[in-house]
Each structure stands twice: as C-alpha cells, then as structure tokens.
C-alpha positions in Angstrom: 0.0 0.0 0.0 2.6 2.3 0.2 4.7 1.4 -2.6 1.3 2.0 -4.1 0.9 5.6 -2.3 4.4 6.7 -3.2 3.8 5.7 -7.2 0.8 7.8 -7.1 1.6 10.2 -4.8 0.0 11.5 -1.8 -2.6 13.5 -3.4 -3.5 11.4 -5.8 -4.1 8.9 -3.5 -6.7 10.7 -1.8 -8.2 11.7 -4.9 -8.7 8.3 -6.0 -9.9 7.4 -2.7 -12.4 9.8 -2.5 -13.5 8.6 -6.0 -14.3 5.2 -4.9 -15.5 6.1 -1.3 -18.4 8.1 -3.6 -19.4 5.2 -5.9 -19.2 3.4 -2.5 -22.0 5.4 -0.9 -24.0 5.7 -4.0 -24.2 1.9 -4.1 -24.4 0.8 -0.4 -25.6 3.6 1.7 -28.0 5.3 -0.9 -30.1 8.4 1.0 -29.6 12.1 1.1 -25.6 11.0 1.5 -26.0 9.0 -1.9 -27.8 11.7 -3.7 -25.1 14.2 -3.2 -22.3 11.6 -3.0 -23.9 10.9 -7.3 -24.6 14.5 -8.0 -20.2 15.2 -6.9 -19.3 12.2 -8.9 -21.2 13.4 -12.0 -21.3 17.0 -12.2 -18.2 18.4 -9.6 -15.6 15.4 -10.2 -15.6 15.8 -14.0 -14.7 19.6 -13.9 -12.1 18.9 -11.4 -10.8 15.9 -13.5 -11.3 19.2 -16.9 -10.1 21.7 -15.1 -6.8 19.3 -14.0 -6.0 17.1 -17.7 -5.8 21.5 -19.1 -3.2 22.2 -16.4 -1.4 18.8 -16.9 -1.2 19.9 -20.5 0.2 23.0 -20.2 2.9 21.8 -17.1 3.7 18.5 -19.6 4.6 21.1 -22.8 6.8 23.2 -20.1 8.4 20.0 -19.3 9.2 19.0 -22.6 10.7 22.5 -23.5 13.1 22.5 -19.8 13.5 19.1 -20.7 12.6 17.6 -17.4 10.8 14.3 -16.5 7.4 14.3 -16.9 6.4 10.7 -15.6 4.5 11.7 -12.5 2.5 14.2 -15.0 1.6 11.0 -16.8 0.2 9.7 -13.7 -1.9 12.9 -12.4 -3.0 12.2 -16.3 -4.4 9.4 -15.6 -6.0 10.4 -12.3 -7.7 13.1 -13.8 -9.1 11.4 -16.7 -10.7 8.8 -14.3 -12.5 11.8 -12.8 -13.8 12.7 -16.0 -14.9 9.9 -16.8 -18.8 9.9 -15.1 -19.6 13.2 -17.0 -19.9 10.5 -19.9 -23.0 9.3 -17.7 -24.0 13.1 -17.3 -24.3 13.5 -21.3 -26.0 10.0 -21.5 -23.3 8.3 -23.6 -23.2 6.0 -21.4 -26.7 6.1 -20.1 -27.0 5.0 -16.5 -29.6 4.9 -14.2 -28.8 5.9 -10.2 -28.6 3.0 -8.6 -31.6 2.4 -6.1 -33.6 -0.6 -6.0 -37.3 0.0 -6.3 -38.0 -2.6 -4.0 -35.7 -1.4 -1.2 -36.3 2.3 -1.0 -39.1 2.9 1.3 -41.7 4.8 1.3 -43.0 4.3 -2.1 -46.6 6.1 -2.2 -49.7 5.1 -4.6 -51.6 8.0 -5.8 -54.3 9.2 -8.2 -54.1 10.0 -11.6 -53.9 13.7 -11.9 -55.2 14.1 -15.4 -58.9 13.1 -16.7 -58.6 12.6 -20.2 -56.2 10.1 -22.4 -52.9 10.2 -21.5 -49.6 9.5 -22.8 -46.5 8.7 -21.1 -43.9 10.7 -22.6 -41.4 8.9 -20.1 -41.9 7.2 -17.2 -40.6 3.4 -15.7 -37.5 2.6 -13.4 -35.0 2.1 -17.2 -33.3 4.4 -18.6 -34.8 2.8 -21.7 -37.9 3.9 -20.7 -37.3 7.0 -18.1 -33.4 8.1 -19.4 -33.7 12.0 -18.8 -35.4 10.8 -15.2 -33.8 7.8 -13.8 -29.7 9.2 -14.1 -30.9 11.6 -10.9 -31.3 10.8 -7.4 -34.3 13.4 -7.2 -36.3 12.1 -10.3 -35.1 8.5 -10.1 -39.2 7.1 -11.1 -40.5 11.1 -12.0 -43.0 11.2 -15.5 -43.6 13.4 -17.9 -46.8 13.2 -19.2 -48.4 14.5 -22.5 -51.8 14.0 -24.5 -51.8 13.6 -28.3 -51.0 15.1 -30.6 -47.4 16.3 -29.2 -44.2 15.9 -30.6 -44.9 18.2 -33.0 -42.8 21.2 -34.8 -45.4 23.8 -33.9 -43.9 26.5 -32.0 -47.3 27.1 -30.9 -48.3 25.5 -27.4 -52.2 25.7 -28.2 -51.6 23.3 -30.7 -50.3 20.5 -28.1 -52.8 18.3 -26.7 -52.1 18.3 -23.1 -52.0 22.4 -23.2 -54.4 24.4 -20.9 -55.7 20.9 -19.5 -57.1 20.6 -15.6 -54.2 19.3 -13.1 -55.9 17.7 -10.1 -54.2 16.7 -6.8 -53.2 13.1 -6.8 -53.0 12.8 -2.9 -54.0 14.3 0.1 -51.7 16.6 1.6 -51.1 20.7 2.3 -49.3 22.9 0.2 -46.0 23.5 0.7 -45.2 25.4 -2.7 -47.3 27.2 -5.5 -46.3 29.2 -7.7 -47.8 30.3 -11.6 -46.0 33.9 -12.1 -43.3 32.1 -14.9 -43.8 32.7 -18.1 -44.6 29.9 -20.7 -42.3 29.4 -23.2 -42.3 28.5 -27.1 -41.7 24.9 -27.7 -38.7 23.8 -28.6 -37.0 27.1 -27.3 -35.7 26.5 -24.2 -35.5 29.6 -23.4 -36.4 29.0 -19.4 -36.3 30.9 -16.3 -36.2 28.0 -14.1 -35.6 24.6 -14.1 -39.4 23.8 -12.9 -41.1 26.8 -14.4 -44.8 26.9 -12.5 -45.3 24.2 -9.5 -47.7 23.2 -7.0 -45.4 21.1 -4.3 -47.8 18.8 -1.6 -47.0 17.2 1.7 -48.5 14.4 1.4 -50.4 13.2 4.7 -49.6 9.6 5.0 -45.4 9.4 4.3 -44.7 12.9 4.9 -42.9 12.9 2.0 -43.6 14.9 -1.4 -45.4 15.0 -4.3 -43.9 17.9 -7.2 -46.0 18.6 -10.3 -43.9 21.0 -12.6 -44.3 23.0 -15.7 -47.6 24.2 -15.2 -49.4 27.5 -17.0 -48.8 30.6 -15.7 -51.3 32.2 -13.6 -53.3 28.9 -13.6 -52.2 27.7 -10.4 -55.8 27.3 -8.2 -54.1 26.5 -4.4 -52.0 28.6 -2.1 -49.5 27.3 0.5 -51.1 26.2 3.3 -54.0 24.9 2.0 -55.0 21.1 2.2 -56.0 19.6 -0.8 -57.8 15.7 -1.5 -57.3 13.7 -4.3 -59.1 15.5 -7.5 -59.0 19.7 -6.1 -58.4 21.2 -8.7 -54.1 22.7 -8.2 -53.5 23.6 -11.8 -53.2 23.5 -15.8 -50.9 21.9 -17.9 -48.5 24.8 -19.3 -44.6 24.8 -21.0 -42.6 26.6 -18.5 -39.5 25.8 -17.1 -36.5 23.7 -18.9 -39.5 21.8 -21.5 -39.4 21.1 -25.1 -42.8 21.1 -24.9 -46.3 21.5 -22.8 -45.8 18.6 -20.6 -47.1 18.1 -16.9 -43.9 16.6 -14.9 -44.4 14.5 -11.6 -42.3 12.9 -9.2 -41.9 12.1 -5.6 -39.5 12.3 -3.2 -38.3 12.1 0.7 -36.8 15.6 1.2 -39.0 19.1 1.4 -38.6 20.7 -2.1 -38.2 24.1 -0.3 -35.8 23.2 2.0 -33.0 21.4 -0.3 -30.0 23.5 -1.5 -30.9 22.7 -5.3 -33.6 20.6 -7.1 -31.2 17.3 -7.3 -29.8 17.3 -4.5 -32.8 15.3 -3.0 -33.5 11.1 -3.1 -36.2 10.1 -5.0 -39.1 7.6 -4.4 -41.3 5.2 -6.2 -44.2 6.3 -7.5 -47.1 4.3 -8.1 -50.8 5.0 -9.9 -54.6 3.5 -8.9 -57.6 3.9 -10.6 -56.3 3.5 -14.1 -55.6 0.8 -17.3 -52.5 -1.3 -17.1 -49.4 -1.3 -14.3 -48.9 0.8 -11.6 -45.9 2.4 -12.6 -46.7 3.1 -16.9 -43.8 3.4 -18.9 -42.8 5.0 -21.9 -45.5 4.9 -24.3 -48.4 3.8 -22.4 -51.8 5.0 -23.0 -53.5 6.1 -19.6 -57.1 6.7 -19.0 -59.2 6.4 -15.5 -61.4 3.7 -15.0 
C-alpha cells in the first residue's frame, strides 16, 4: 500500500480514494448521503478531472521544452481522466440509471391519476430505456412526464399541443407547501427558461410525509395557495410549457426531502411512484396509453 501511495503520490491517493469512497455510498448507503455523493461524482468530479488534464497539458509542454521528467505528469493524467470519466454518464453516452432498487427504498406512495382525459407517457418506468432524462438523478429517479396527443410536434405554438391548458388535479391528500404560476410559458422547442421547474404546485402528502412535485404548469393557472389542504381530484393547476420543457408537458415525481428546503432541485432522493384507478401497471412506462377507469 505504500509502494502504491508513493507511485501515485499522496494526493492522488486521496483523490482516487475519495472517488471510490463516492461510488461506495451511492451503491451501499444510498439516502440524502447517496444523492449528493452521485450529483459530486457526476457534475463536480468531472470539472475537477477538466479543469486538472488542461493544467497537466500545459505543465507537460513546459516540461518538454526544460526538458525535465514528466512521468509523474503521466500519472496525475491518468488520475484526472478517471475523474472525467462519469460526465460520460452526465451527457448520456453511457446512459445509467442511479442505482436504487425500487424494491428497497421505502416509502413508495400510490396515488391518483392527476389528469382526466387520455394520457400519454412521454417517459416514465425505473430504465433508462424507458425513463433516461429521469432515472440518471437521485431526485427524479421514477419522475414522468406526461403529454396528451398530438405532441411531438414542430409547432412552435403550445395551443396546438394536446395536453395544453388541461385541468391538473391533486393526486393525494396533503397541504401545500409550494405554489407558484407567475413564470412565463415558453415556445416549444425554445428553451429559453427561467427555471428549471417553471410553474409548480409542491404537496406534503399526509400519510409518508414525504412529497409529491408537479412541474411545468401554466402561468397564472395555479388554483391552491400554500397552506391549504387539498384531497385527491382539487383542482391545483393547468398543464403549461414553463421551465427547462421542449414542450407542454405536466412533470411529476416524488421524493423524501422538502422541495423548499434542499439547497438545489437534485440534490434530493427520489421515491417510487405508483398510480390507482387506471388501465394497465402501476408504474406506466414510456408509451403507455393512460385513462381512468
């Protein structure tokens, strides 16, 4: 071991073992601990590892012109380009979900379907086959986006989306914690957003104590204030395009930690989400066709 130190060098050492210390939490201990532990390893680690393979550049060309030995710089290299290496996670070339079982994290919650007409999963499921932009964060690890046909479209137009202007009803019962509608709704396609949520109505829900986010709403449709207790099918919204959204979409998810409390949206652990009242499996995936029995 410290043959092993001394060929890497101290700080590398403890670079390398903070690397695998992370991976270790994100696997094994999971949590709030694991969310941040995944959001360093993708997002803070790579620009470190960026920020370091630049300056090992620049020190390895002043080596070669003073001639010196550059072997260690070879190794710091190395080290560096490990680090990088999740940000190929981040920009889903190597698409992977965060690892928590479905089965093991606790509380999942089972919930109503906030829409009443025909709906389409737009993504949804516990695969990145079926949930990718979802399931790679700790926060939205089994969040949906649902639309209503006809979307996918090259209108710049939201009117001409299905799920636009469409009634949003509270899936649980819960209070308020969040509501806001003062965001302005963007032209598809643009993503030219304010916020990553845009408009939201954010619920407490009574039985886990744990939340329920619905995102992208219109502005100035939002029908609840904070505070108030709502029951499965109150009126909380419509469907708008604000926020980071190709499209009108409604986005939900749940998760453990209080959406107003956390330092930023993904630094928070997601939870299972599961549907009654409607055609098909509890958790729809990509594709599925949704209507209320």
């Amino acid at each position: 071991m410290i043959r092993v130190i001394r060929n890497l060098g101290f700080f590398n050492s403890i670079l390398i073992g903070v690397f695998l210390l992370l991976w270790i939490s994100v696997f094994l201990i999971s949590g709030l601990f694991g969310a941040y532990a995944w959001t360093l390893l993708k997002i803070v680690l790579p620009i470190i590892g960026i920020i370091g393979i630049f300056l090992n550049i620049i020190l390895f060309i002043i080596f070669l012109i003073k001639k010196k030995k550059y072997s260690k710089l070879l190794v710091n290299f190395i080290v560096n380009i490990i680090f990088t290496f999740p940000l190929l996670m981040t920009m889903n070339i190597i698409p992977f979900a965060y690892p928590n079982d479905i089965e093991r994290v606790k509380p999942s919650i089972t919930v109503k379907w906030p829409l009443d007409e025909p709906t389409v999963v737009g993504w949804g499921g516990d695969t990145t086959k079926n949930n990718l932009p979802h399931v790679i964060w700790s926060s939205e690890r089994w969040a949906y986006d649902l639309v209503m046909e006809p979307y996918k479209l090259e209108s710049n137009d939201n009117e001409d989306y299905g799920i636009w202007d469409k009634e949003v009803y509270a899936p649980v019962s819960g209070i308020v914690v969040a509501a806001y509608d003062k965001e302005a709704d963007i032209e598809p396609g643009s993503e030219e957003f304010f916020s990553m949520e845009g408009n939201y109505v954010y619920i407490k829900i009574d039985k886990t104590g744990t939340y329920l986010l619905l995102n992208h709403l219109k502005k100035d449709s939002v029908s609840v204030e904070v505070g108030e207790h709502v029951q499965p099918g109150d009126l909380i919204g419509r469907v708008g395009n604000s926020g980071s959204t190709s499209e009108p979409h409604l986005h939900i998810h749940h998760q453990r930690q209080d959406p107003t409390k956390v330092i930023y949206p993904i630094l928070a652990e997601g939870l299972p989400l599961f549907f009654e009242g409607i055609d098909g499996g509890a958790m729809p995936i990509k594709g599925d066709m949704i209507s209320t029995n």
